[in-house]
C-alpha positions as CSV (number, residue, x, y, z in Angstrom):
1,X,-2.4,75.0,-23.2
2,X,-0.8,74.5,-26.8
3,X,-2.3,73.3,-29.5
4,X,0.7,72.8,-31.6
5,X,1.6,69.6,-29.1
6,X,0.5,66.4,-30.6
7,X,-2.4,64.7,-28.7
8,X,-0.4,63.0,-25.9
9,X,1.3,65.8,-25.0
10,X,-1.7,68.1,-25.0
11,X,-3.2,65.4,-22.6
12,X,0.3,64.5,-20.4
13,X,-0.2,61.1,-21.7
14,X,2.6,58.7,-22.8
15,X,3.0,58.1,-26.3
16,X,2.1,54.7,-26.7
17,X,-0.3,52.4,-28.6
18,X,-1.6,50.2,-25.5
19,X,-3.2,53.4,-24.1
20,X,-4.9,53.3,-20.6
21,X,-8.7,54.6,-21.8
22,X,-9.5,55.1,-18.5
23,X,-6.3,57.8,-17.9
24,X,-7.6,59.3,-21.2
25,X,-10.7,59.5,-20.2
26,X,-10.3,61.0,-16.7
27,X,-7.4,63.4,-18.3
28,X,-10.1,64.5,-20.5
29,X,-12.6,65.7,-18.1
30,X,-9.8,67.3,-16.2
31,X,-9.2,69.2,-19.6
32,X,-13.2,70.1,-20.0
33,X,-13.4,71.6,-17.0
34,X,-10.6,73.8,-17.0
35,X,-11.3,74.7,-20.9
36,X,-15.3,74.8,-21.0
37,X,-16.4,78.0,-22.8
38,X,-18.5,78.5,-20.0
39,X,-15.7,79.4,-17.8
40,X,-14.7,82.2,-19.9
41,X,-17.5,83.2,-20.9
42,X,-16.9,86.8,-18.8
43,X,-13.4,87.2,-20.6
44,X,-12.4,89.3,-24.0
45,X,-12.9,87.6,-27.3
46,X,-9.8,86.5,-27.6
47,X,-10.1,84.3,-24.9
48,X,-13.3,83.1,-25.5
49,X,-12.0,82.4,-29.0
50,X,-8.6,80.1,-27.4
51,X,-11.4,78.1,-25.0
52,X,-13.2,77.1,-27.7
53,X,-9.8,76.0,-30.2
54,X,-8.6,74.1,-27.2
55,X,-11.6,72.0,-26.4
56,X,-12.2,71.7,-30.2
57,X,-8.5,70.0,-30.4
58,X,-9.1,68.6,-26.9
59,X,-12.3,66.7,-28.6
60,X,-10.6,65.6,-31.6
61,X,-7.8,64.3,-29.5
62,X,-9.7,62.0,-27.3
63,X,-11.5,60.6,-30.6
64,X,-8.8,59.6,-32.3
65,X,-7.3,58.6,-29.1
66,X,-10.0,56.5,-28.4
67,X,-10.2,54.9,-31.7
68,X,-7.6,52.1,-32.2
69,X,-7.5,52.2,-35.4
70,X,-7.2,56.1,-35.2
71,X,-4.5,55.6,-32.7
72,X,-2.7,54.0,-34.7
73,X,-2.6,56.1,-38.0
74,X,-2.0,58.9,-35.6
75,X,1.2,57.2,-33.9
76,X,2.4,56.7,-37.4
77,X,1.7,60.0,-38.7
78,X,3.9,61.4,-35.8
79,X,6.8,59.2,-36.9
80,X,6.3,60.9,-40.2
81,X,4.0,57.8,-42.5
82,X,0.5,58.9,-44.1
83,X,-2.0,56.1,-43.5
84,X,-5.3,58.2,-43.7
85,X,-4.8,58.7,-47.7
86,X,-5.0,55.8,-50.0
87,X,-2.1,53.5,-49.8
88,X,-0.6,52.1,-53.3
89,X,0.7,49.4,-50.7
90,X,0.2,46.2,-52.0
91,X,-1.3,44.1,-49.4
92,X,-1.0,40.2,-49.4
93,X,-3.2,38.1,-52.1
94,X,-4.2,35.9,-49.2
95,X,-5.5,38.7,-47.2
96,X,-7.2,40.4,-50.0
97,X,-8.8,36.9,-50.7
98,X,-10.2,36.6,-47.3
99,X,-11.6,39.8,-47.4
100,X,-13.7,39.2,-50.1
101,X,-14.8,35.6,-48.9
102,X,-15.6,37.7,-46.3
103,X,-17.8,40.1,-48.0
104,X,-19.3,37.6,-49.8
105,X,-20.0,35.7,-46.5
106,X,-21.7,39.1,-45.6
107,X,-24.0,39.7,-48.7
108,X,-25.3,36.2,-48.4
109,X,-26.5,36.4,-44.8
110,X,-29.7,37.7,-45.3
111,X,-30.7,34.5,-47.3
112,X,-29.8,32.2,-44.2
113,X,-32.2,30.7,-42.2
114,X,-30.7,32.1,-38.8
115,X,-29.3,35.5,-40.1
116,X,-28.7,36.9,-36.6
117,X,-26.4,33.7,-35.7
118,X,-24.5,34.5,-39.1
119,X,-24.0,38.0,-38.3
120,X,-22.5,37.1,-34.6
121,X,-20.3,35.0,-36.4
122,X,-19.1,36.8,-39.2
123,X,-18.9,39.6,-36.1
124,X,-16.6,37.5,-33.8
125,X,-14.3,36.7,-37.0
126,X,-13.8,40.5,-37.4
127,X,-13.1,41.0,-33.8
128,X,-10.7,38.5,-33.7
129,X,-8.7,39.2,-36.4
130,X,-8.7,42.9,-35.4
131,X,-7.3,42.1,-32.3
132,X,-4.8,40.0,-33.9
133,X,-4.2,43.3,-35.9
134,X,-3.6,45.3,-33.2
135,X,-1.2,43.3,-31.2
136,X,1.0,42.9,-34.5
137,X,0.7,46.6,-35.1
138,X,1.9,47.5,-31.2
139,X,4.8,45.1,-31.8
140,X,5.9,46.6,-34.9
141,X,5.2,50.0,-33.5
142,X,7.6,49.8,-30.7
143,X,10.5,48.8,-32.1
144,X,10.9,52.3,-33.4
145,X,12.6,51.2,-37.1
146,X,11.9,52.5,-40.4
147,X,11.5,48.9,-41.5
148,X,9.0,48.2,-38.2
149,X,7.0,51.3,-38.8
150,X,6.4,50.2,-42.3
151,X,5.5,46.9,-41.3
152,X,3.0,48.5,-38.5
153,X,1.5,50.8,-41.7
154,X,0.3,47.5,-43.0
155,X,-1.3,46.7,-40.3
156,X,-3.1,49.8,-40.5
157,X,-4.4,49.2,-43.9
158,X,-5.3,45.6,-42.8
159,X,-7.4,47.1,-40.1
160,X,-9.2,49.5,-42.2
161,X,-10.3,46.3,-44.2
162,X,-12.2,45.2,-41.1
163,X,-13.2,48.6,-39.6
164,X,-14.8,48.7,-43.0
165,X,-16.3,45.1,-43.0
166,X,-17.5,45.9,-39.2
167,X,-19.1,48.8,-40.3
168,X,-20.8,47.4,-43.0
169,X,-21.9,44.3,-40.6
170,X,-23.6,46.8,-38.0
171,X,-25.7,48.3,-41.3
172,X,-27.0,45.1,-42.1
173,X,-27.5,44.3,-38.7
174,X,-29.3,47.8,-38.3
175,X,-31.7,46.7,-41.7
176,X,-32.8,43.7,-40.7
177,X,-33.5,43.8,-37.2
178,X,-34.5,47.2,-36.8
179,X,-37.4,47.6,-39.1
């Protein structure tokens, strides 16, 4: 095993965006148990120590694997752009508009008289423009240009804007329904 491969090497995966979960997945718990701790547990420290790096990277490989908007900052981070920082891109007026109609679509739902319809709805809009997001970002991401992986980074900020906005729809979901 080496640690110093990126993820889809250190899983014999192909680097790609459109990812078969279930290969991951099955690769995975190949990986566990050939690397559990367990299994070395009658070795020399040292050993012990490398089971427990490489199922510590093995972990955090399948979650951002798993993730597709994880994947994604991760394939560009191996072609050499930083999307996990704070981007001083400046992303389209109309987008940034949306988003906040969208927010404000959000912080009014608990004042409807069906909140649980509104929140499937706002729900479906994220989904769908997520998806939307993902297929621009995977066709931007494999034509391989500077110009394309620029155009894929984005993407990637668009889609924290919803990861966000999905996240913060599951909280209010989780207030009002679950008390």
């Amino acid at each position: 095993m080496d640690i110093t491969q990126n993820y889809f090497e250190f899983l014999a995966l192909p680097v790609t965006y459109q990812l078969d979960l279930q290969a991951l997945s099955e690769r995975s718990r190949e990986l566990q148990k050939t690397l559990h701790p367990d299994r070395f547990s009658h070795l020399s420290d040292r050993e012990r120590r490398l089971s427990v790096q490489y199922t510590a990277y093995l972990n955090e490989a399948v979650s951002t694997l798993k993730n597709p908007l994880s994947r994604a900052q991760y394939l560009l981070k191996l072609e050499g752009f930083d999307t996990f920082s704070e981007s001083q891109r400046q992303l389209d007026p109309m987008f940034l508009m949306q988003q906040m109609e969208l927010r404000e679509s959000l912080a009014e739902i608990s004042a409807t008289s069906d909140p649980a319809a509104e929140l499937d709805a706002l729900r479906a809009t994220v989904e769908q423009e997520q998806a939307s997001l993902r297929e621009q970002f995977d066709k931007y991401y494999q034509q391989s240009t500077p110009s394309s992986f620029e155009a894929a980074a984005v993407c990637v900020r668009k889609m924290q804007f919803f990861d966000k906005l999905g996240r913060e729809i599951e909280a209010l979901e989780d207030q009002l329904f679950d008390e």
